[in-house]
N, C-alpha and C positions, 0 to 999 in steps of 0.2 A: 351247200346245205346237206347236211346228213341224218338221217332217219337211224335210232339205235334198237334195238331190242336183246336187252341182256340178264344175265341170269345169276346172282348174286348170294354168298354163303358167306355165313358170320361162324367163328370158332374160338371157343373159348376155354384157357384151359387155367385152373387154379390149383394150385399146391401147397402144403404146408412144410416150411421146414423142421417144425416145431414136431410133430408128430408123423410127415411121410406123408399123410395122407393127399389124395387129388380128388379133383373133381372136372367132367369135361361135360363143355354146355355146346350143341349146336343149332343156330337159329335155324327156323322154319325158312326154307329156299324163296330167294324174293325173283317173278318176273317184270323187268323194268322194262319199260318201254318210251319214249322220249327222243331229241335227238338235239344238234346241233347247227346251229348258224355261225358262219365264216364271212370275215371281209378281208381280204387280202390276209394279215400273219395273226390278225385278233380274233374268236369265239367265242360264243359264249351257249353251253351246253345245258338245258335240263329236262331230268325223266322221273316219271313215278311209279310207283309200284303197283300192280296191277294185281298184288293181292290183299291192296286196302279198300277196292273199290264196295261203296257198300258198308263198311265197319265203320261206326261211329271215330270220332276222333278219341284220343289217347287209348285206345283198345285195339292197335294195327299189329298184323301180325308181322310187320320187316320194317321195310327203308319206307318211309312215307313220299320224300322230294329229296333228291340228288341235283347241285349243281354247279357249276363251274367255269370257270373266266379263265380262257386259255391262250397261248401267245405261241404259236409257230415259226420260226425261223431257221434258216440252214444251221447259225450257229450255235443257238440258244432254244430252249424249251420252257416255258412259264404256265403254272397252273396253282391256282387256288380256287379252294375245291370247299364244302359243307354238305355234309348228308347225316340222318339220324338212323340206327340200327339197332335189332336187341327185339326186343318185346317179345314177338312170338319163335320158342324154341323150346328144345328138347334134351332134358340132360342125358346124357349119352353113358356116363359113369362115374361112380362114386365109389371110391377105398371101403373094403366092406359091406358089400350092401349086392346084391343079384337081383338085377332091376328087370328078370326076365316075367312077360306079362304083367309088369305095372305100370303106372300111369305115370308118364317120362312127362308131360307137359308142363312148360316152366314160363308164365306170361312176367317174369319179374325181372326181366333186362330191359335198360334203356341205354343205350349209347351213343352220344352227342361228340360229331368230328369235324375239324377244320381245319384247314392247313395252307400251308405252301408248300411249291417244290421247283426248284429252279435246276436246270442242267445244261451245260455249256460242253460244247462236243469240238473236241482239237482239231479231227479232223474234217472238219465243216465246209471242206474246198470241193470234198470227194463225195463223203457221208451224209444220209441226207434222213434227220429224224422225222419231216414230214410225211417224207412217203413213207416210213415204217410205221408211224403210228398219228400222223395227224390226217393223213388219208388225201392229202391237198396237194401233193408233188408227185413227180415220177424219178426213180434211180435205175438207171437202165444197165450198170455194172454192179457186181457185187464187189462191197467195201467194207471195211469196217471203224471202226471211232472209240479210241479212249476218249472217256467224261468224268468230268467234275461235279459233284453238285451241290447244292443246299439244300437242305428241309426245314419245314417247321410245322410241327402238326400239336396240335388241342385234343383232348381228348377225354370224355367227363362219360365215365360209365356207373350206372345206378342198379345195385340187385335189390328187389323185396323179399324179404324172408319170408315173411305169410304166402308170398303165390306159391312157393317150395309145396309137393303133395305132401299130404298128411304125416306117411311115415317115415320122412326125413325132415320135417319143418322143426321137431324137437329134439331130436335125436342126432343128426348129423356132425360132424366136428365143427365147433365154433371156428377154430383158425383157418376153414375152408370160403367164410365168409366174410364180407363188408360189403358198408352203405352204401360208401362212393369211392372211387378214385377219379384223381384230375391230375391230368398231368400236364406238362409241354415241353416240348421236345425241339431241342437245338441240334443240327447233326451236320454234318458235312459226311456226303458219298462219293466212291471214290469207285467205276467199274469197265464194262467193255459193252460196246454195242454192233451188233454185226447186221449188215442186208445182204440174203442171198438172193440174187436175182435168180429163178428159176427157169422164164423162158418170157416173152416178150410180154409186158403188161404185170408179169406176175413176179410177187415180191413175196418172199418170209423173214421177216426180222426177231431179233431176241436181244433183251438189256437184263443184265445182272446189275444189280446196283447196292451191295453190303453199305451199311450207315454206323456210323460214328461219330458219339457227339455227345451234349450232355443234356441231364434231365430232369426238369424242375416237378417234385411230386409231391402229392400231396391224399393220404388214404382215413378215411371214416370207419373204422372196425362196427362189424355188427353188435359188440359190445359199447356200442358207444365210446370207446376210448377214442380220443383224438392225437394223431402222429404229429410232431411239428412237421415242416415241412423238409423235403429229404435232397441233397443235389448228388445224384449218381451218374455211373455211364450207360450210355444207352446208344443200343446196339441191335439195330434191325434190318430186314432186307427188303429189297426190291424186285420185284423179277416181271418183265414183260415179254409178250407173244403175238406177233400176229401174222398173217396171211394176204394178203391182197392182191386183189383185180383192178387196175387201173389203166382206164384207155384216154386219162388227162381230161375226158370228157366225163365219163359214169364212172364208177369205183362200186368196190364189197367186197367187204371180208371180215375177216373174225379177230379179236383181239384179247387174248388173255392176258388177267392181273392179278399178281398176289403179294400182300401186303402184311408184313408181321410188325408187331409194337409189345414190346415186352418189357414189365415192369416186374422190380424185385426191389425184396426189404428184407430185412434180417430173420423174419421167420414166416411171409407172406408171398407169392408170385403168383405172376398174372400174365400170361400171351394170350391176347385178339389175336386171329389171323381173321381177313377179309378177302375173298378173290370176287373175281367177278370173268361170266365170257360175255363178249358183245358179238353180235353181229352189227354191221353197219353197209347201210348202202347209199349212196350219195351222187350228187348232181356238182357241175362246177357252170355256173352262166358268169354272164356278165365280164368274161376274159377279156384282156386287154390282147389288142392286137399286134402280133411282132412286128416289130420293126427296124 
């Protein structure tokens, strides 16, 4: 069983190719707190945001419920995952415009995510991604592992023009904005993952994961124009981090994630980045006994 408390930032950046112009949104910092249950390689993980406590529903200022169905193994990694992001944030900058002393608050993002992610590790004999990042095994040499993987992630982001403050809600560049975008995303990843053993119990691991694949989209202009549907390549990264204390018995440690999805059109672009740090500290009973 593991107890999580983590700390969550949404980043969003929009440009036009049409006129140059950008625009960069970041959401208000969410603290999540939640955790996870294990039975031998299967999990299943959920946390909530501990800055909605109190806010009526559809008025939350981050992630409301984060959660996920996860699969541990020496050789393979399985997670499919749902969380919603967006609402409360703050636009950071706009082409044109000195946003110094003005009212940056922007309640008109909603972002809805789903995915999977599958990763398969060669060297699975040596390499071991539980203990770097499932928290459930110990690696008592440092080793490292080229992986394979798959992705598929959903992703349906909604701005409202009206929350935009006053002196950009009429004025700003049209081609900065839309309704909605939906996308879904086919990729196959292709990186390296290393554990460095540091001294006994303690582990620091790190996965770079570049993605490659393709991208079913589909975009709503704030001019109500509608796109047909678009099939492009789509090209994002992975990158993890963590630390860990593990005496097979207790564990804790910290785990960094960050996460880019980037969409382009002929005179429109769009990158989400998401990170997140966790702390996690965690218990193992119920061990079966060697034999």
């Amino acid at each position: 069983a593991q107890l999580e408390l983590s700390y969550w930032h949404d980043y969003y950046f929009m440009r036009s190719s049409v006129t140059g112009n950008s625009m960069t949104i970041e959401s208000d910092p969410s603290v999540i707190l939640g955790g996870y249950v294990y039975y031998s390689i299967l999990g299943y993980g959920v946390v909530w945001n501990l800055n909605d406590l109190g806010i009526p529903a559809g008025r939350t200022n981050g992630t409301s419920m984060r959660q996920s169905l996860v699969i541990h193994t020496a050789k393979f990694f399985a997670e499919y995952y749902k969380f919603n992001s967006g609402k409360g944030a703050e636009i950071e900058a706009v082409s044109g415009y000195d946003l110094t002393g003005r009212d940056r608050t922007f309640k008109g993002l909603d972002s809805n995510c789903d995915g999977l992610n599958v990763v398969y590790m060669f060297n699975n004999r040596r390499f071991s991604w539980p203990a770097a990042f499932g928290a459930n095994a110990v690696q008592r040499k440092s080793c490292g592992s080229w992986s394979i993987g798959f992705q598929y992630n959903h992703q349906k982001i909604s701005m409202d023009k009206e929350a935009l403050p006053d002196y950009l809600r009429y004025d700003i560049d049209s081609t900065l904005l839309f309704n909605s975008v939906d996308y879904h995303d086919y990729s196959v990843s292709f990186g390296y993952n290393y554990n460095c053993v540091l001294g006994r119990n303690v582990l620091f691991a790190a996965s770079v994961m570049p993605n490659v694949g393709y991208r079913r989209s589909n975009i709503t202009e704030a001019q109500e124009e509608k796109h047909s549907i678009l099939n492009n390549l789509a090209t994002d990264l992975n990158l993890r981090l963590s630390l860990f204390w593990n005496n097979t018995k207790l564990f804790s440690g910290l785990i960094f994630e960050l996460h880019t999805y980037s969409y382009r059109k002929n005179k429109f672009g769009l990158t989400n980045t998401y990170g997140t740090l966790k702390y996690m500290l965690g218990f193992n009973f119920w061990r079966k006994p060697k034999r």
